[in-house]
SERO-4910 file (N, C-alpha, C, O; in steps of 0.05 Angstrom, whole numbers):
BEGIN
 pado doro    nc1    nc2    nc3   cac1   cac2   cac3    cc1    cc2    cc3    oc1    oc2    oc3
  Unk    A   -743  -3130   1138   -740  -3134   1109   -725  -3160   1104   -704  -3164   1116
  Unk    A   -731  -3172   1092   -726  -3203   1086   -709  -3196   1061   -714  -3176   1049
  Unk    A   -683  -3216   1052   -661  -3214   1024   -676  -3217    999   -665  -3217    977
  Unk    A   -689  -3217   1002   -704  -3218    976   -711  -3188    966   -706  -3176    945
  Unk    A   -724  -3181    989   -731  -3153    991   -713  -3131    991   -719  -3109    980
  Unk    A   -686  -3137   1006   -664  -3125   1005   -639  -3122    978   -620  -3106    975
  Unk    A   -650  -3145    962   -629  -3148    942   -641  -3137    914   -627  -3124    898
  Unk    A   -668  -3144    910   -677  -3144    890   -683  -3118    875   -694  -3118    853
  Unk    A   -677  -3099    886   -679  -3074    878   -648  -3056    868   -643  -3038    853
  Unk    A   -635  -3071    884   -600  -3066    876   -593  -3067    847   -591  -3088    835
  Unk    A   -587  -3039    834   -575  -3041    809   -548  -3060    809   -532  -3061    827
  Unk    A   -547  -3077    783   -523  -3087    786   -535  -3121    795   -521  -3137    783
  Unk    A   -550  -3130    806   -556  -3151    814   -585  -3168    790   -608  -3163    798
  Unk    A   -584  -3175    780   -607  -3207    777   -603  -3225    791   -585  -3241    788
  Unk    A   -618  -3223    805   -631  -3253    830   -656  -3263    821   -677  -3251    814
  Unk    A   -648  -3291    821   -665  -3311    823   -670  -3335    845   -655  -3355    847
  Unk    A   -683  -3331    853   -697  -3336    883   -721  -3369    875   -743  -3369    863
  Unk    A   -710  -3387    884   -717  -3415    886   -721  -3429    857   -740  -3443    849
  Unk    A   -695  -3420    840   -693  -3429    811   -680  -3451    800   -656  -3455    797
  Unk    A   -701  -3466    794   -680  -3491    765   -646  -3478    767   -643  -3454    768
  Unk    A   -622  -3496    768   -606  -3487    768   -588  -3505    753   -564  -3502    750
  Unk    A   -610  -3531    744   -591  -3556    724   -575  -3547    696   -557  -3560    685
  Unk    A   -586  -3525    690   -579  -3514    671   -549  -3496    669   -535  -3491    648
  Unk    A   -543  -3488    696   -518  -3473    712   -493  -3489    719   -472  -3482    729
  Unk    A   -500  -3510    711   -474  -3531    706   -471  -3544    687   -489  -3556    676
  Unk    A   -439  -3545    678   -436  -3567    653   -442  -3598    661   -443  -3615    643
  Unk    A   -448  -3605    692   -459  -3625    695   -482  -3642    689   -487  -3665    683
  Unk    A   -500  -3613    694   -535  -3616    692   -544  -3630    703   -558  -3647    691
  Unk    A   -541  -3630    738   -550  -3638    751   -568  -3637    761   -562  -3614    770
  Unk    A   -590  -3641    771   -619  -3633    773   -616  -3625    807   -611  -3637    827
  Unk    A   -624  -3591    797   -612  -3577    827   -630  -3551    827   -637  -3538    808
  Unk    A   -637  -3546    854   -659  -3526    864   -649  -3507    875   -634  -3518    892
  Unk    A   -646  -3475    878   -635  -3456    886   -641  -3433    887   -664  -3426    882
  Unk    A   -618  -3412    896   -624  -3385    900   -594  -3374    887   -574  -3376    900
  Unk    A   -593  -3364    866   -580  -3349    850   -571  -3320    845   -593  -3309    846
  Unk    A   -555  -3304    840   -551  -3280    833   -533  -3278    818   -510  -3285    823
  Unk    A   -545  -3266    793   -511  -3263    771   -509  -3225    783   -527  -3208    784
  Unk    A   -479  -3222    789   -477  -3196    795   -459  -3181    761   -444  -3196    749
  Unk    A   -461  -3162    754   -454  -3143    734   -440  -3128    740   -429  -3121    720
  Unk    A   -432  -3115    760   -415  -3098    777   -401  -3106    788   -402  -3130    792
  Unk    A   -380  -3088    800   -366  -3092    822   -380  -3073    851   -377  -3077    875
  Unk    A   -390  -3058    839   -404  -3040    867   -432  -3060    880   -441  -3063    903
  Unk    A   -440  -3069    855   -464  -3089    869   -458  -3111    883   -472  -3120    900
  Unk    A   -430  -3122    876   -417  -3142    897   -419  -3134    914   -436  -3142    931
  Unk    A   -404  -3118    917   -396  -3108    941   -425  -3099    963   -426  -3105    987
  Unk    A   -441  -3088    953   -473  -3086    964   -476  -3121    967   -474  -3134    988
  Unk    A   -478  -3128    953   -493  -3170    959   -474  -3174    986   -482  -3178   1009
  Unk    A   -450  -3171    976   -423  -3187   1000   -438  -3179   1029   -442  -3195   1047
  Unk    A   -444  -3153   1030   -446  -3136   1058   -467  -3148   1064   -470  -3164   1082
  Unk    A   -482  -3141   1051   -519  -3157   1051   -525  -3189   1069   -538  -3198   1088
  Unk    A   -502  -3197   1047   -510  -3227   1065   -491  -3232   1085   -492  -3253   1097
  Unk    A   -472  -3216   1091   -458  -3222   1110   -472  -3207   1141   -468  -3214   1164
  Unk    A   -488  -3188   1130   -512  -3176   1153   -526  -3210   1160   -524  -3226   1178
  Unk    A   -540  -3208   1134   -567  -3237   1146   -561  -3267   1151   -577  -3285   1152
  Unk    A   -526  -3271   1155   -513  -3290   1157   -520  -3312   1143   -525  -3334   1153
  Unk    A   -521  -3302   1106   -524  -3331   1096   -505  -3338   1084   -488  -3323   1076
  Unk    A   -505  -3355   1082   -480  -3372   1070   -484  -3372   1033   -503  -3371   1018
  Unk    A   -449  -3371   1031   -453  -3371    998   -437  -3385    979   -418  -3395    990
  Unk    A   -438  -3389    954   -405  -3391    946   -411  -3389    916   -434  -3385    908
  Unk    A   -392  -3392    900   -378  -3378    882   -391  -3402    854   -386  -3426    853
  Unk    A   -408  -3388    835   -415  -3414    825   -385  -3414    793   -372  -3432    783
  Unk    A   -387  -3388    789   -367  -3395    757   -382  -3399    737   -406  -3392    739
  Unk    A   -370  -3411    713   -393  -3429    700   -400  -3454    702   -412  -3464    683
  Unk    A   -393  -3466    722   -405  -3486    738   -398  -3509    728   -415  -3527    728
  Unk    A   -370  -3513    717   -355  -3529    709   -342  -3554    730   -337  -3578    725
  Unk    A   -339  -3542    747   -327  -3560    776   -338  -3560    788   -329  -3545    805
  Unk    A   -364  -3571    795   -370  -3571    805   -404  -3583    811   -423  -3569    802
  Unk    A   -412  -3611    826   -436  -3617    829   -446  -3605    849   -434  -3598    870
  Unk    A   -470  -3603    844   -505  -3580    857   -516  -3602    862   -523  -3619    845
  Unk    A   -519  -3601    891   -539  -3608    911   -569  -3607    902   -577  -3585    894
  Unk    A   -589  -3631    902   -614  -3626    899   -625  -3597    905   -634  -3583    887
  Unk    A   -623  -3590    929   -632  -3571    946   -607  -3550    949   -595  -3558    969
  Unk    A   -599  -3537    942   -583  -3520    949   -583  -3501    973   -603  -3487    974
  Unk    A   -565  -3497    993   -572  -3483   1017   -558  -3461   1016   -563  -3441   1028
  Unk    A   -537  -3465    996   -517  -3434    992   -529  -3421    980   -546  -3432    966
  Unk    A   -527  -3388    978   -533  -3375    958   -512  -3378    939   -490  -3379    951
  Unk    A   -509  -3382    901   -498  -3392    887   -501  -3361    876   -521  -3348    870
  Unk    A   -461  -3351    875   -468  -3323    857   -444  -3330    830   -426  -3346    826
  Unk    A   -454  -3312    819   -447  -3317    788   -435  -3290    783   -446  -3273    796
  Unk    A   -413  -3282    768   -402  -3257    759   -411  -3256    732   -413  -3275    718
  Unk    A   -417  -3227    725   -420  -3232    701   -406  -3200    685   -416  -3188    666
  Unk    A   -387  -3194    698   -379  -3165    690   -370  -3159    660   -355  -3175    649
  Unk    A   -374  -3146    651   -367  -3128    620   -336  -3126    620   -325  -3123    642
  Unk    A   -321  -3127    597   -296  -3117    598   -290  -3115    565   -302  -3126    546
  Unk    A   -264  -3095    565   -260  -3079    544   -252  -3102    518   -237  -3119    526
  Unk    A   -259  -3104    496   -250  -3122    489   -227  -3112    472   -221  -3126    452
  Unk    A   -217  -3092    477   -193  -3082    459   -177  -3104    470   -164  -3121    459
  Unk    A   -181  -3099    498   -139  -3112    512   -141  -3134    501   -118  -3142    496
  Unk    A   -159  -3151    492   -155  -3176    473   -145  -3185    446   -140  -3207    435
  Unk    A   -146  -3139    434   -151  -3141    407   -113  -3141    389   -107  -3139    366
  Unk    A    -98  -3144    411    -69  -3135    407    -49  -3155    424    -59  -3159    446
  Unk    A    -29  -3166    421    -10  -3180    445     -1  -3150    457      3  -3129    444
  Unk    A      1  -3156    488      7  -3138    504     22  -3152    517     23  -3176    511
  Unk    A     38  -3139    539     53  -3138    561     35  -3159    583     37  -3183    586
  Unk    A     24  -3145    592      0  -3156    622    -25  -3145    602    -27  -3129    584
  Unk    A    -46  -3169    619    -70  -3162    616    -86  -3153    634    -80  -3169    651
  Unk    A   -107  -3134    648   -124  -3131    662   -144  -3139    666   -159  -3119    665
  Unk    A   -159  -3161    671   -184  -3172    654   -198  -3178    679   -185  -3187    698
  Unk    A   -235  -3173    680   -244  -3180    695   -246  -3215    704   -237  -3229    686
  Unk    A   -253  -3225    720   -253  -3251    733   -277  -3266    712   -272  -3290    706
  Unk    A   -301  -3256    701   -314  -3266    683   -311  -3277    670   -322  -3298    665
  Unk    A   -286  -3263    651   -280  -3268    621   -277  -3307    621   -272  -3319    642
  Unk    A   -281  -3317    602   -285  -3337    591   -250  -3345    587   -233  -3328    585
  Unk    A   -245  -3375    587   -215  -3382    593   -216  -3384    551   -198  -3378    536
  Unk    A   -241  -3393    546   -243  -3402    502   -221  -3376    492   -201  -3378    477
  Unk    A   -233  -3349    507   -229  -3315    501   -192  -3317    493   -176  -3310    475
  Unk    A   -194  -3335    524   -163  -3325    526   -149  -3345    508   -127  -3337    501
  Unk    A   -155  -3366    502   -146  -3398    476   -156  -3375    453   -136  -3369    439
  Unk    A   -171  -3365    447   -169  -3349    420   -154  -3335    420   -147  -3332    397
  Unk    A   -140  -3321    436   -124  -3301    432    -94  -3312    425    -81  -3311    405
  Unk    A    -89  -3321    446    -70  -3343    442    -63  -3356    412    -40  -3361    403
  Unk    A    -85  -3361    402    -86  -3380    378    -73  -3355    353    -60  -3358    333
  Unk    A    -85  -3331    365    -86  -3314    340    -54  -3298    347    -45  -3288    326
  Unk    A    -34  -3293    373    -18  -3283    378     10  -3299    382     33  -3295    373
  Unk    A      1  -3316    395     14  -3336    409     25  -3338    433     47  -3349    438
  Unk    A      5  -3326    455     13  -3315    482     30  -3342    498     17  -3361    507
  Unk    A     63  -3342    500     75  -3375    509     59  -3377    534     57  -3359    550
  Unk    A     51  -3392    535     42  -3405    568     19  -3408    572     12  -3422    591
  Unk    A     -3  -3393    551    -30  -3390    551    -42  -3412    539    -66  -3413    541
  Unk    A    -28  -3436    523    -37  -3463    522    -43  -3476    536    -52  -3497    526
  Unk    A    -43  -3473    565    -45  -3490    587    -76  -3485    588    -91  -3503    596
  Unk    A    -88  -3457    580   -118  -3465    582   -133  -3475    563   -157  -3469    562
  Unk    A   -123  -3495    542   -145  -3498    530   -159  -3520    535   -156  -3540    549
  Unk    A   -180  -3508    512   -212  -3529    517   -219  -3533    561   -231  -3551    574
  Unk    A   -206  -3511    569   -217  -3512    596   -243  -3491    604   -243  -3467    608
  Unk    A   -264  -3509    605   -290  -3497    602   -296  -3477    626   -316  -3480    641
  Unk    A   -274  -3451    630   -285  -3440    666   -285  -3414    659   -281  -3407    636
  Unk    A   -288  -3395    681   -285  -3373    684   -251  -3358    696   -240  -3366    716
  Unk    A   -241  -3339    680   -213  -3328    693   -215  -3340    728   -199  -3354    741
  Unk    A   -235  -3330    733   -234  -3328    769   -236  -3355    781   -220  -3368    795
  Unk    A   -253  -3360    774   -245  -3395    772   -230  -3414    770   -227  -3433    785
  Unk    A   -215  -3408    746   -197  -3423    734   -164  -3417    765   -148  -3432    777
  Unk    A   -170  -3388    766   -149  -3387    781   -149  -3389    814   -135  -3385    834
  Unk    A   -166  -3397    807   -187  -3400    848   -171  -3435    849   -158  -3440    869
  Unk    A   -173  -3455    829   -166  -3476    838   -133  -3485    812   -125  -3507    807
  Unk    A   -125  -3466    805   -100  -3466    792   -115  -3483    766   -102  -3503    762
  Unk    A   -135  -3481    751   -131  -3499    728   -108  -3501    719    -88  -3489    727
  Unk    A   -110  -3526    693    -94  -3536    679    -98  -3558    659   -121  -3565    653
  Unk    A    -80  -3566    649    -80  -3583    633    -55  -3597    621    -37  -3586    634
  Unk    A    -40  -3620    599    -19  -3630    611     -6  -3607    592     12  -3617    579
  Unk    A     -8  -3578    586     -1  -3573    573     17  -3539    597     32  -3520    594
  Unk    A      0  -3553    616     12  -3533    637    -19  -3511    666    -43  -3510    664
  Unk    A     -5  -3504    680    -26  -3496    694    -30  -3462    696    -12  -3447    691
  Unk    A    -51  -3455    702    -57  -3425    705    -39  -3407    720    -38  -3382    717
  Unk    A    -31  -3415    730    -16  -3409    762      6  -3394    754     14  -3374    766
  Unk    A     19  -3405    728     47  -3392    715     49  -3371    702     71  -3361    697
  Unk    A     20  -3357    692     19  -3338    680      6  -3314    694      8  -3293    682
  Unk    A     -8  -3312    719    -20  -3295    734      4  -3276    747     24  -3281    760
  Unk    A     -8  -3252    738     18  -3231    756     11  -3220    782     29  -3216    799
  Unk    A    -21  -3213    785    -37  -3195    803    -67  -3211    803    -76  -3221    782
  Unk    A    -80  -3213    825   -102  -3223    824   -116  -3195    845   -103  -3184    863
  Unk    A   -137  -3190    838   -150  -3166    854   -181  -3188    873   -193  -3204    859
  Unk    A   -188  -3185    902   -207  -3196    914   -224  -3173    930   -221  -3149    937
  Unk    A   -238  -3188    932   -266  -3171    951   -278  -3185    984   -284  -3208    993
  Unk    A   -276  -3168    991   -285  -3197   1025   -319  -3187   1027   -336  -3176   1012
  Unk    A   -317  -3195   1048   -350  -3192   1059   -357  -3171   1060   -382  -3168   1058
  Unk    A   -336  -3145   1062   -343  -3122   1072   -341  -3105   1050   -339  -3081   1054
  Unk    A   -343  -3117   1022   -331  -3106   1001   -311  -3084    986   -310  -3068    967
  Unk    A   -295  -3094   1010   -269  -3075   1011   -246  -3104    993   -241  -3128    999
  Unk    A   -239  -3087    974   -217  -3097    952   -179  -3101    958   -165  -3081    962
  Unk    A   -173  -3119    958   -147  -3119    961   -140  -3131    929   -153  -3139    909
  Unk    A   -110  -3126    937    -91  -3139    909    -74  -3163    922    -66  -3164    945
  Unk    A    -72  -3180    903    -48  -3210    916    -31  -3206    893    -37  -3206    870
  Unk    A     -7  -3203    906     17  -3197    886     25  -3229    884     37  -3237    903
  Unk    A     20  -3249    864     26  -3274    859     63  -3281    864     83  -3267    860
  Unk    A     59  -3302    870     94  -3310    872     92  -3340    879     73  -3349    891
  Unk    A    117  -3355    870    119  -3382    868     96  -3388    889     73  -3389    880
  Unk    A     99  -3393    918     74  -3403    938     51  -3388    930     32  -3395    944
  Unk    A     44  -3372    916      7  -3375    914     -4  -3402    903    -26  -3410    911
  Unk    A      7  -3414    887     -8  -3438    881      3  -3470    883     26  -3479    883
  Unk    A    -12  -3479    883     -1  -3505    887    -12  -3524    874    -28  -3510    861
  Unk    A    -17  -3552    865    -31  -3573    846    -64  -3565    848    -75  -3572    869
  Unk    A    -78  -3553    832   -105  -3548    829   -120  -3534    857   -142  -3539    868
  Unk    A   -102  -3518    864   -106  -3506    889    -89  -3480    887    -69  -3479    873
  Unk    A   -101  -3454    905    -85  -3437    913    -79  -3419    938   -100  -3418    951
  Unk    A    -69  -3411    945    -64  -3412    980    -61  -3380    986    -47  -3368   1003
  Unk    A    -76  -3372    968    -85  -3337    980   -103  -3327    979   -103  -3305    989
  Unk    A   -131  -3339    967   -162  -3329    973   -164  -3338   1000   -148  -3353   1011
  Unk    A   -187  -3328   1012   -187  -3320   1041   -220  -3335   1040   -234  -3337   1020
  Unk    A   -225  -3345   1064   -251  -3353   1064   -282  -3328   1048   -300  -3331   1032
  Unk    A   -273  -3309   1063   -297  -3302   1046   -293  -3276   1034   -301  -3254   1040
  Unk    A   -276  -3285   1013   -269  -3271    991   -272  -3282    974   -275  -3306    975
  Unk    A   -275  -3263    938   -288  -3271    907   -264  -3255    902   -261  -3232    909
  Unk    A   -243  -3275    885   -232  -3265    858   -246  -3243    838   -255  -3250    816
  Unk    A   -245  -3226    844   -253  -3200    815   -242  -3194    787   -255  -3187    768
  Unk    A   -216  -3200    790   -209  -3196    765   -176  -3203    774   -168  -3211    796
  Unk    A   -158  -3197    750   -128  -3212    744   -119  -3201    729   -133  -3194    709
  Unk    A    -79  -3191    732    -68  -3185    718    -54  -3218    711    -46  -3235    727
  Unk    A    -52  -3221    678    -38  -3235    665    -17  -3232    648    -19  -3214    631
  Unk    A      2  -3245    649     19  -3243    623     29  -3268    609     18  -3290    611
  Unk    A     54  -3262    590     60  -3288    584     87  -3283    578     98  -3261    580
  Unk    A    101  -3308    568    125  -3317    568    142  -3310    537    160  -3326    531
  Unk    A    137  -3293    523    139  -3286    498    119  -3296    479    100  -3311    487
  Unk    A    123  -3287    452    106  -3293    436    128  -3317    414    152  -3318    408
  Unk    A    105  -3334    408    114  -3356    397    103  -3360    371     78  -3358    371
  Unk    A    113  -3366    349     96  -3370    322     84  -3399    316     66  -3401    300
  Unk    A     95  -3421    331     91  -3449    333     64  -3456    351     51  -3477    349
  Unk    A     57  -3435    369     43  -3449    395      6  -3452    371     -8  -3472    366
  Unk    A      3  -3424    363    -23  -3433    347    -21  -3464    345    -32  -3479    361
  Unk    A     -8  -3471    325     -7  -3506    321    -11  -3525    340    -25  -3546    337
  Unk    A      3  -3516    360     10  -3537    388    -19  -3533    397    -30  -3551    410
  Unk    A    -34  -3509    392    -59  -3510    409    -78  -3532    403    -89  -3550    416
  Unk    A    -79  -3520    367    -94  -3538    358    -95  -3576    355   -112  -3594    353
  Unk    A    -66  -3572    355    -69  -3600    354    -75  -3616    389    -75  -3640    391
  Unk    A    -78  -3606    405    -83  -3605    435   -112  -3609    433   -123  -3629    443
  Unk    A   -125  -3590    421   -160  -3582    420   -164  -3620    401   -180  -3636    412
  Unk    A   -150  -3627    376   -157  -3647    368   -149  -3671    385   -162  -3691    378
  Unk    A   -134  -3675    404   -121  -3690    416   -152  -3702    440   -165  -3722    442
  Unk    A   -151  -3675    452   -178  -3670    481   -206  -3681    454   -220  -3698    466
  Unk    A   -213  -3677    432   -229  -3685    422   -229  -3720    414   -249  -3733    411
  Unk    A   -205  -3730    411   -204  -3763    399   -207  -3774    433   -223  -3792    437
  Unk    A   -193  -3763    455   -193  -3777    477   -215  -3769    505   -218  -3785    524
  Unk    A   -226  -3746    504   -241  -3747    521   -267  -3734    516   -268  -3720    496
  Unk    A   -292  -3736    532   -327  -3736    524   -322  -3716    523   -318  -3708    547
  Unk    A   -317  -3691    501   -327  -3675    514   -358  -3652    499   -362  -3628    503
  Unk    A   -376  -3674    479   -398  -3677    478   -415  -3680    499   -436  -3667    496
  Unk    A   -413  -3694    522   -428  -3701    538   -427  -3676    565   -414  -3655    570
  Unk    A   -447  -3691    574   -460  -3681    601   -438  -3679    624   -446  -3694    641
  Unk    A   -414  -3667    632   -398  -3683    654   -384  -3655    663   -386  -3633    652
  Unk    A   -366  -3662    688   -353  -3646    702   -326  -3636    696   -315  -3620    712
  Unk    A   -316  -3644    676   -285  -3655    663   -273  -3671    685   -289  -3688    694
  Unk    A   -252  -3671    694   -233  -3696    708   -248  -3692    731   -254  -3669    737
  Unk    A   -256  -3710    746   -267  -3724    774   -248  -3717    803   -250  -3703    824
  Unk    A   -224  -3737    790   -208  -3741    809   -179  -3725    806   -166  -3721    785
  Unk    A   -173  -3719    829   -137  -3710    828   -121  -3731    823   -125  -3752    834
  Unk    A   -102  -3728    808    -81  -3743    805    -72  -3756    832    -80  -3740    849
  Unk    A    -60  -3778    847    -47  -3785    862    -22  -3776    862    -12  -3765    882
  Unk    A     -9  -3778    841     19  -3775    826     23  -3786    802      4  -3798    793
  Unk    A     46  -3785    788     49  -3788    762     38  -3809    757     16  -3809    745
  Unk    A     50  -3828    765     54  -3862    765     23  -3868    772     13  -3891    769
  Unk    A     11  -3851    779    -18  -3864    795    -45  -3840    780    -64  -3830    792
  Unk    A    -38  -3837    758    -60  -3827    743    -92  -3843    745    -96  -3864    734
  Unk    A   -118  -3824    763   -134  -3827    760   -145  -3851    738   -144  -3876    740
  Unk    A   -156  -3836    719   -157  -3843    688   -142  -3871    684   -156  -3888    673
  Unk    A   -119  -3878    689   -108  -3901    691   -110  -3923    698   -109  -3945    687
  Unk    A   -114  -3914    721   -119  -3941    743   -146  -3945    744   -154  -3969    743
  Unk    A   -163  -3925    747   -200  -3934    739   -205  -3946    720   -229  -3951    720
  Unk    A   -193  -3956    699   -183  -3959    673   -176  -3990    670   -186  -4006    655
  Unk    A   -149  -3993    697   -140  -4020    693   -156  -4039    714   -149  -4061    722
  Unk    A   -176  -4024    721   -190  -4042    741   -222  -4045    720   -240  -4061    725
  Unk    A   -222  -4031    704   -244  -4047    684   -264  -4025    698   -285  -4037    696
  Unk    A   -271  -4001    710   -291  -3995    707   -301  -3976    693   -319  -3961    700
  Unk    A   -291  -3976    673   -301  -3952    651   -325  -3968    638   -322  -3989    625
  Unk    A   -353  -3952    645   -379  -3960    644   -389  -3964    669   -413  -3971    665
  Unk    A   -385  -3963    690   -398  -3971    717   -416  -3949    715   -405  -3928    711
  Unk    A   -440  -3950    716   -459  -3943    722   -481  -3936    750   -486  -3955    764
  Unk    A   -489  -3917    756   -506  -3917    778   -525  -3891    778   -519  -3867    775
  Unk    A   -548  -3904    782   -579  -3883    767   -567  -3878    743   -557  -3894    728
  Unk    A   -570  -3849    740   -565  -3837    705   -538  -3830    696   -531  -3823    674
  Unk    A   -518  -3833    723   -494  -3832    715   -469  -3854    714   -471  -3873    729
  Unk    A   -447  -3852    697   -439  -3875    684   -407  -3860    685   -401  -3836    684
  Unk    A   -389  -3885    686   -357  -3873    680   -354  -3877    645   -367  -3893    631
  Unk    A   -335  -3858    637   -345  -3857    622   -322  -3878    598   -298  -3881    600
  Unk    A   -338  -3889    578   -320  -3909    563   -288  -3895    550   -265  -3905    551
  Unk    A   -294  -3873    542   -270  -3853    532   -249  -3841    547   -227  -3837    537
  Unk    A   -254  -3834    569   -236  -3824    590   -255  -3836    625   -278  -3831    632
  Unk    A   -238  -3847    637   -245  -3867    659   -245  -3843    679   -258  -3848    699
  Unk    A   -234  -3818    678   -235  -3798    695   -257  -3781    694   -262  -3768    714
  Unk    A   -271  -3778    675   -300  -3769    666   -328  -3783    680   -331  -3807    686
  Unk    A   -340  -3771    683   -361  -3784    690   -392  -3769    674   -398  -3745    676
  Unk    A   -405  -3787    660   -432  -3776    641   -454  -3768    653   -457  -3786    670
  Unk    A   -470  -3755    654   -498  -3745    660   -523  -3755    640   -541  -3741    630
  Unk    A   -521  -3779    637   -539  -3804    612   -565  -3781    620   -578  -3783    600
  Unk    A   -579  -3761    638   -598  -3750    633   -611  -3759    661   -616  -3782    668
  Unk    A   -616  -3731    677   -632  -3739    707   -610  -3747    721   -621  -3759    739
  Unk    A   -587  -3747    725   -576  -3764    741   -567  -3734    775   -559  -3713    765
  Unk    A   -568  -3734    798   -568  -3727    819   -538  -3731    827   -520  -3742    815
  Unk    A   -539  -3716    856   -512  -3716    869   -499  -3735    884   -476  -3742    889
  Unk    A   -537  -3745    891   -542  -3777    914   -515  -3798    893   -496  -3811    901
  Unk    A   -528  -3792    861   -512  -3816    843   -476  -3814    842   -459  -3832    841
  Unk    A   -473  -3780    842   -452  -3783    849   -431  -3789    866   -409  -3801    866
  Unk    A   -441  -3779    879   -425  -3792    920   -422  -3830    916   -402  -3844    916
  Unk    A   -448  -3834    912   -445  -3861    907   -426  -3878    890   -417  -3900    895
  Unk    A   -422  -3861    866   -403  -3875    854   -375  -3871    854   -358  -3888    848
  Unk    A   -371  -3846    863   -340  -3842    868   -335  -3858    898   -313  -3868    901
  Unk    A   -353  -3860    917   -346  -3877    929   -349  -3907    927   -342  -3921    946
  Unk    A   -360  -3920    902   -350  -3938    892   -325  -3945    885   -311  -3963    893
  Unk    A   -320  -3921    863   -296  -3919    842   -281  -3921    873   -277  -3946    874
  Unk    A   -271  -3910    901   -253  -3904    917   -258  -3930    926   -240  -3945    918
  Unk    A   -275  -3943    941   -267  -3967    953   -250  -3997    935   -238  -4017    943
  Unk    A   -257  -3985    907   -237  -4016    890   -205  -4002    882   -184  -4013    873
  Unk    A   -209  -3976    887   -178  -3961    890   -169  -3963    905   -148  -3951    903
  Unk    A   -173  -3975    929   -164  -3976    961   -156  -4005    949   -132  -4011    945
  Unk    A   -180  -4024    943   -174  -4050    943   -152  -4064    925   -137  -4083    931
  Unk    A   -152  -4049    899   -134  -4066    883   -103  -4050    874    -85  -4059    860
  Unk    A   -105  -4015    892    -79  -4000    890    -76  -3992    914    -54  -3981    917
  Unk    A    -90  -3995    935    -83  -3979    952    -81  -3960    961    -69  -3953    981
  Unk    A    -99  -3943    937    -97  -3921    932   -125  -3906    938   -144  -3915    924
  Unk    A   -134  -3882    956   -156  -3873    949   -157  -3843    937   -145  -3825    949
  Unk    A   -171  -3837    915   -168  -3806    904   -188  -3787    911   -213  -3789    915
  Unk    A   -170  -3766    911   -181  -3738    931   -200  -3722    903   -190  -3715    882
  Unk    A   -218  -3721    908   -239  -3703    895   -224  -3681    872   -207  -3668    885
  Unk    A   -223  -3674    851   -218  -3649    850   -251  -3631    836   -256  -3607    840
  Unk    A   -263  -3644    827   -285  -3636    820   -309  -3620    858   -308  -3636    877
  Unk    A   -314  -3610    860   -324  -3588    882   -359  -3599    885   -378  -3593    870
  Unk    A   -358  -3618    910   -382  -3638    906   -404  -3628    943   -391  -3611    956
  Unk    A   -418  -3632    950   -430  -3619    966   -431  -3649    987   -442  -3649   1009
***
């Protein structure tokens, strides 16, 4: 019995088997694949075992915010898409319980409407909970990492553990307790009291991310990792004049030099290419070369 045959009958699973997948990133990169949004946690756990039988390789798509897709895709690309209560949203609480799905907007609304302290650090960050906390999002308003109490995972064998968070789980857009082949499921959150000022602070943040960076367009949000303070991405691509460099359909972008546009059609070939442009005149005129943070094949 071939995975196709093996999966496709599994409650809990939609697979899509050699599908358009340009649409599966805020990139929109023109990308060919094999997909499964799972609904469950029991059907995970059936997929995890599944392909860890037929030894295929996989990984974690999100909402496909960080991340450029390969013409051809060789991973299987899975997607969470689990249900959750939307009371715990409907009240400020203590901790939250929330599956890994939920949307980071969910949690900036709530925020906006309570004033959860610390929960400003996600806004206008286009990901999924599980996501966001798989590579520590953030923003200069602070990172994910500070507000997670409990993160719950699944391995191959779809047997569930808990990671009790503490200062070393995370580190700059990274975190150092998912396990190779383990999926974030879901997260206990909290926050830092409630604040009557932060609504404001959000919004004027949301207007701030709107005067300074695309985020109309086609793109990945920030490209590159910071070097360090002093050596901001965005900066230095900036003072070397290439905001507009161009290659095929993709372009840096005039508004934020850390962005990069998807002008329509543009591939992964264009991207490699140009960040290793953007890196060889960062070598040349700072000395500097920057480490990926966007998740490129």
């Amino acid at each position: 019995m071939n995975l196709a045959q093996s999966l496709d009958s599994v409650s809990g699973l939609e697979c899509r088997w050699d599908t358009d997948l340009t649409n599966f990133s805020t990139f929109r990169m023109r990308s060919q694949g094999d997909l499964i949004i799972v609904k469950t946690e029991a059907a995970l756990a059936v997929l995890l075992r599944t392909l860890k039988s037929a030894a295929r390789s996989w990984r974690m798509l999100g909402w496909g915010a960080n991340q450029v897709l390969a013409p051809q895709e060789s991973d299987l690309l899975i997607q969470l898409d689990f249900t959750h209560d939307s009371e715990i949203l409907s009240v400020a609480r203590d901790e939250y319980d929330l599956p890994a799905s939920v949307g980071l907007n969910l949690l900036t609304t709530h925020a906006i409407k309570f004033g959860t302290k610390g929960w400003e650090a996600l806004t206008g960050i286009p990901a999924s909970l599980g996501g966001a906390i798989f590579m520590n999002a953030g923003t200069a308003l602070g990172e994910i990492g500070a507000i997670v109490k409990r993160v719950r995972l699944m391995n191959s064998d779809g047997l569930i553990r808990e990671e009790i968070i503490t200062p070393q789980s995370f580190k700059y857009r990274k975190n150092t307790f998912v396990q190779k082949d383990e999926v974030i499921i879901g997260a206990v959150l909290f926050h830092h009291g409630l604040d009557v000022s932060l609504p404001d602070k959000i919004r004027k943040y949301q207007e701030y991310r709107r005067q300074t960076q695309p985020l109309a367009t086609k793109n990945c949000g920030c490209v590159f990792k910071n070097a360090a303070p002093a050596r901001q991405a965005g900066r230095l691509i900036d003072l070397t004049g290439l905001k507009g460099l161009t290659v095929g359909a993709l372009r840096v972008s005039h508004k934020h030099a850390n962005f990069m546009e998807n002008a329509g059609g543009a591939a992964a070939t264009d991207f490699l290419e140009i960040t290793r442009l953007i890196n060889q005149q960062m070598n040349l005129h700072w000395g500097v070369a920057f480490e990926l943070e966007v998740k490129a094949v």
